[in-house]
C-alpha positions in Angstrom: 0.0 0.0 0.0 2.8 2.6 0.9 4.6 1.9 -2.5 1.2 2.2 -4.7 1.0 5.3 -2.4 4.8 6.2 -3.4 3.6 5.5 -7.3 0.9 8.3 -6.9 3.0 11.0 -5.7 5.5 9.8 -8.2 2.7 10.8 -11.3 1.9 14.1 -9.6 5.5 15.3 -9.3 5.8 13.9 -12.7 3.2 15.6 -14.8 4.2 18.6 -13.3 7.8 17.9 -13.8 6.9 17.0 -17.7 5.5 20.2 -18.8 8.4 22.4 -17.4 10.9 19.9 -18.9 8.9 20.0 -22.5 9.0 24.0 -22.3 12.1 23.7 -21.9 13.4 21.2 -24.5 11.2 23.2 -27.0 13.0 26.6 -26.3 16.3 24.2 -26.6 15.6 22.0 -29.8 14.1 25.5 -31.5 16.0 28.2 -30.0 19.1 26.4 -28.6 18.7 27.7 -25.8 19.7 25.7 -22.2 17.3 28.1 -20.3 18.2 27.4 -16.3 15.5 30.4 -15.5 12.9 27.4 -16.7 12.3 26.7 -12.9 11.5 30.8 -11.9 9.4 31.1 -14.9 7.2 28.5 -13.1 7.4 30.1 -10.0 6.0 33.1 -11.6 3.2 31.0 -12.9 2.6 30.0 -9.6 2.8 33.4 -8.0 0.5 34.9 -11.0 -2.3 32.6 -9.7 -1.9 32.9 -6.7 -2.2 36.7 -6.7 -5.8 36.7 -8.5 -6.9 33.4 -6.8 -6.7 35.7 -3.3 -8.0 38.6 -5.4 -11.7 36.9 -6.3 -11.2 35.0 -9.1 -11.4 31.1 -9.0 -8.7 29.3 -9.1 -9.5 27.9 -12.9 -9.5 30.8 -13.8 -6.6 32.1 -11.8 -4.8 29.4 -13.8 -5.4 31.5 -17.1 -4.3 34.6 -15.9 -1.1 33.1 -14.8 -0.2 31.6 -17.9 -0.8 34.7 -20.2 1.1 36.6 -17.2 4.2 34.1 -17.5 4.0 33.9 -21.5 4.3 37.8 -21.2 7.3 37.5 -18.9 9.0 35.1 -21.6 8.2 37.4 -24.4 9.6 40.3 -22.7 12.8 38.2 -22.1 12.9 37.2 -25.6 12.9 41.1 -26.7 15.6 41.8 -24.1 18.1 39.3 -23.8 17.4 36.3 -26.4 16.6 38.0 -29.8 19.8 40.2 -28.7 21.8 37.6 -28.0 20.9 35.6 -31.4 21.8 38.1 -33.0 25.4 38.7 -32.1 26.0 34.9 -31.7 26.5 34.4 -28.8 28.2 31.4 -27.1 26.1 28.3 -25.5 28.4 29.3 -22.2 27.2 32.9 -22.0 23.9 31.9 -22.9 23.7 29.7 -19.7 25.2 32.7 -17.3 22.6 34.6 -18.8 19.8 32.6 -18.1 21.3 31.7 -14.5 21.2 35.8 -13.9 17.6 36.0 -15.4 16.4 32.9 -12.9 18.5 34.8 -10.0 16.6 38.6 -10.7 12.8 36.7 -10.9 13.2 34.7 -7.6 14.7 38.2 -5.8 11.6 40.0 -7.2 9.4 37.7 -6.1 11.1 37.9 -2.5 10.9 41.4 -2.5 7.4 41.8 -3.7 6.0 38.9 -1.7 8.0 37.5 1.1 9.9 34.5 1.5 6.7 33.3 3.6 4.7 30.0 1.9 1.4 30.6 0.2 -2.0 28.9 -0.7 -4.5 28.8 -2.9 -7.9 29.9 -1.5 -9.7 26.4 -2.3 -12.0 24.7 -0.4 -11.0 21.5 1.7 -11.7 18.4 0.2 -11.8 14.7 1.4 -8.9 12.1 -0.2 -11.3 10.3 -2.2 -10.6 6.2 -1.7 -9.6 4.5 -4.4 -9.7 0.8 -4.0 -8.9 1.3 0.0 -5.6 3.9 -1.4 -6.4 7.6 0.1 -5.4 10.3 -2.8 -5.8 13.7 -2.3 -8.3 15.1 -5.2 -5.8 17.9 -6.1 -3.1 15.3 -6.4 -5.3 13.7 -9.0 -6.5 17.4 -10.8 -3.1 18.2 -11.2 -2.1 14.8 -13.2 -5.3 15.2 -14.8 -4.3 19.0 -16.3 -1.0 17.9 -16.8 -2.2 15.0 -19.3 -4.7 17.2 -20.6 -2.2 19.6 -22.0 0.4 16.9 -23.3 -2.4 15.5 -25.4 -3.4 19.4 -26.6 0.6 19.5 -27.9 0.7 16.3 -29.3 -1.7 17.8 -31.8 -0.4 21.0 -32.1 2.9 19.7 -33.0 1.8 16.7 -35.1 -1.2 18.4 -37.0 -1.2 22.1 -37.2 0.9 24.7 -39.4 3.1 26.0 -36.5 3.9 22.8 -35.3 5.2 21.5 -38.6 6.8 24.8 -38.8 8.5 23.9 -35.3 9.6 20.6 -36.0 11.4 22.4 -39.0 12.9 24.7 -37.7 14.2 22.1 -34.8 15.9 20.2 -37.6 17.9 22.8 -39.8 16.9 26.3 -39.3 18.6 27.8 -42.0 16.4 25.4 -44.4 13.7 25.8 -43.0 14.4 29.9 -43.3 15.3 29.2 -47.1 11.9 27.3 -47.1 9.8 30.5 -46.4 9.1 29.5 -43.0 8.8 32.9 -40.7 11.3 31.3 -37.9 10.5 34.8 -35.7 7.0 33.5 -35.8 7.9 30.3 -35.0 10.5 31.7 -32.1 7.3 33.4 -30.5 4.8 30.2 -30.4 7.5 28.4 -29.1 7.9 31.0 -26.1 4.1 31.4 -26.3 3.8 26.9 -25.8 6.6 27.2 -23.6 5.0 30.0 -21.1 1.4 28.1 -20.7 3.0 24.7 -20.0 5.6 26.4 -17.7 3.0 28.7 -15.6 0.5 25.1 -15.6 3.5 23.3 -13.8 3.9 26.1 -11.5 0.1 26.1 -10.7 -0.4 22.5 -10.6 2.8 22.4 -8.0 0.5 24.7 -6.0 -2.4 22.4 -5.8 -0.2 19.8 -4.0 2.2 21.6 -2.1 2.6 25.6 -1.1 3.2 28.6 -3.3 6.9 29.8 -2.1 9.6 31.4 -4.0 12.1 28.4 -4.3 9.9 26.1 -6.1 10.8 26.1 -9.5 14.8 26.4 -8.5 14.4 23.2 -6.2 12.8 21.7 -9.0 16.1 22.6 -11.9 18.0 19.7 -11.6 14.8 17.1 -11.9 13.8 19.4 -15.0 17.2 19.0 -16.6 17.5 15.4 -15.5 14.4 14.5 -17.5 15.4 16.4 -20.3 18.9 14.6 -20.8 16.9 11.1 -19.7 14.2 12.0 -22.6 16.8 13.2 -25.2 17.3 16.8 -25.8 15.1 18.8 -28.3 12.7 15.9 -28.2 9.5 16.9 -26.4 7.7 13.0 -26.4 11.7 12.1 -24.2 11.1 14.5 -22.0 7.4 14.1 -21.0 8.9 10.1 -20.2 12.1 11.4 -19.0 10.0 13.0 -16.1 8.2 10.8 -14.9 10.8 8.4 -14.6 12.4 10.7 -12.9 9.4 11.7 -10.5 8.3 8.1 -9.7 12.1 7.2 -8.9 12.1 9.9 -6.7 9.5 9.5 -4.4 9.8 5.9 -4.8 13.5 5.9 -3.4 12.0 7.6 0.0 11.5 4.6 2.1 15.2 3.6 1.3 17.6 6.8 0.9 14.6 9.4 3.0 13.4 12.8 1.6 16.2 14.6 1.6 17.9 12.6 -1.1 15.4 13.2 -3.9 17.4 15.5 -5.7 20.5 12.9 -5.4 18.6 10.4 -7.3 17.8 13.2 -10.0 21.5 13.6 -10.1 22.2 9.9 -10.4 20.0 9.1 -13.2 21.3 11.9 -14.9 25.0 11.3 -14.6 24.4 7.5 -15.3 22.3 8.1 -18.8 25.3 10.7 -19.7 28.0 8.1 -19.4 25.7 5.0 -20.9 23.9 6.6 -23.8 24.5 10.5 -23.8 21.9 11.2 -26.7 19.4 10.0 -24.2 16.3 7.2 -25.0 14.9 9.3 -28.2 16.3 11.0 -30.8 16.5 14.3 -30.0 13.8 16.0 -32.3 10.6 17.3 -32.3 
């Protein structure tokens, strides 16, 4: 019972896990960009939500207003520091200080705006529903449930509409896909714009299960890169596995290693699928 337990917990930090690592392998596959502020951006998310759900609004709806706020956030970053930084070239390396500067300056806003303090949602409190004599808290089970929700949603984005065949263009040779008469800025701000609503879900999902504070998302890094790598990098399908792998090996390794060694088992699976098979399970591809 504790281990189907375990299992649970393990989907929940997964799906939530899955949609940061596939906003983040899209920005990388498209953009090539290793974005470590993917964590903050979902504590914005989070934040954003939280700040209208205590307003008035329901939390549904809260959820909308978070992602358009967080997609606004990465569109404002894109003017300022990517499209900039594309066009001079720039270096993977400063790329990655970048982003670790941009992830630094969102989690001190958030501090100074709101307090290290943890938050909630204002939601009502609701039994654990019993599901064949296993307690599961019904937010647990909203938040895989949104999760799967929007993985299906980009499956067909990707596989059957204009920008997503544009995307996986662009992912595999941008400079013939440019020569093609693809727009590749237009394709730069969907990806941002996919990126942002999966990202700012995560973050609002995570605050269904567990509180709103401003470490979150930067707690949450290394499992996001560790699912990416496991998954294969660029490919969107790797990481949505990659992550829960990585989530259900987590929580099941508790009984054994404790709580405080989640992270370590990020790290392992990581370091392990580097020296075995670097390119990671898939092909690294949209």
């Amino acid at each position: 019972m504790e281990t189907a337990q375990l299992l649970i917990n393990g989907l929940a930090v997964g799906s939530i896990i899955s949609l940061v690592a596939v906003g983040l392998t899209l920005t990388f596959g498209i953009l090539r960009l290793p974005n470590f502020a993917q964590g903050d951006l979902m504590t914005v998310g989070a934040y954003l939500t939280w700040v209208t759900n205590i307003a008035g609004l329901n939390v549904w709806l809260s959820m909308v207003v978070g992602a358009v706020g967080t997609v606004a956030v990465m569109l404002l970053t894109e003017v300022f520091l990517w499209k900039p930084m594309r066009k001079i070239r720039a270096q993977p390396t400063t790329l990655i200080i970048i982003s670790i500067g941009l992830a630094l300056f969102l989690r001190s806003t958030i501090l100074l705006i709101w307090g290290g303090s943890n938050q909630s949602y204002d939601l009502p409190v609701l039994n654990a529903l019993d599901i064949f004599g296993l307690k599961v808290a019904f937010y647990r089970l909203v938040a895989i449930g949104l999760s799967l929700l929007a993985i299906i949603a980009l499956h067909f984005l990707l596989q059957n509409s204009k920008i997503g065949k544009a995307m996986r263009a662009v992912a595999d040779n941008i400079d013939l896909a440019r020569v093609s008469g693809i727009n590749v800025e237009r394709v730069v701000i969907w990806t941002w714009m996919i990126a942002g609503v999966l990202t700012a879900l995560a973050g609002a999902n995570y605050g269904l299960i567990t509180a709103v504070r401003p470490n979150m998302g930067w707690f949450l890094i290394l499992p996001i890169f560790a699912s990416v790598i496991l998954g294969g990098i660029g490919n969107p399908y790797g990481a949505i596995t990659g992550a829960y792998v990585i989530g259900i090996a987590q929580e099941l390794s508790v009984p054994v290693l404790g709580s405080q060694y989640k992270l370590g088992v990020a790290l392992a699976i990581m370091v392990i699928m580097l020296l075995l098979r670097p390119q990671g399970l898939f092909r690294g591809t949209l």
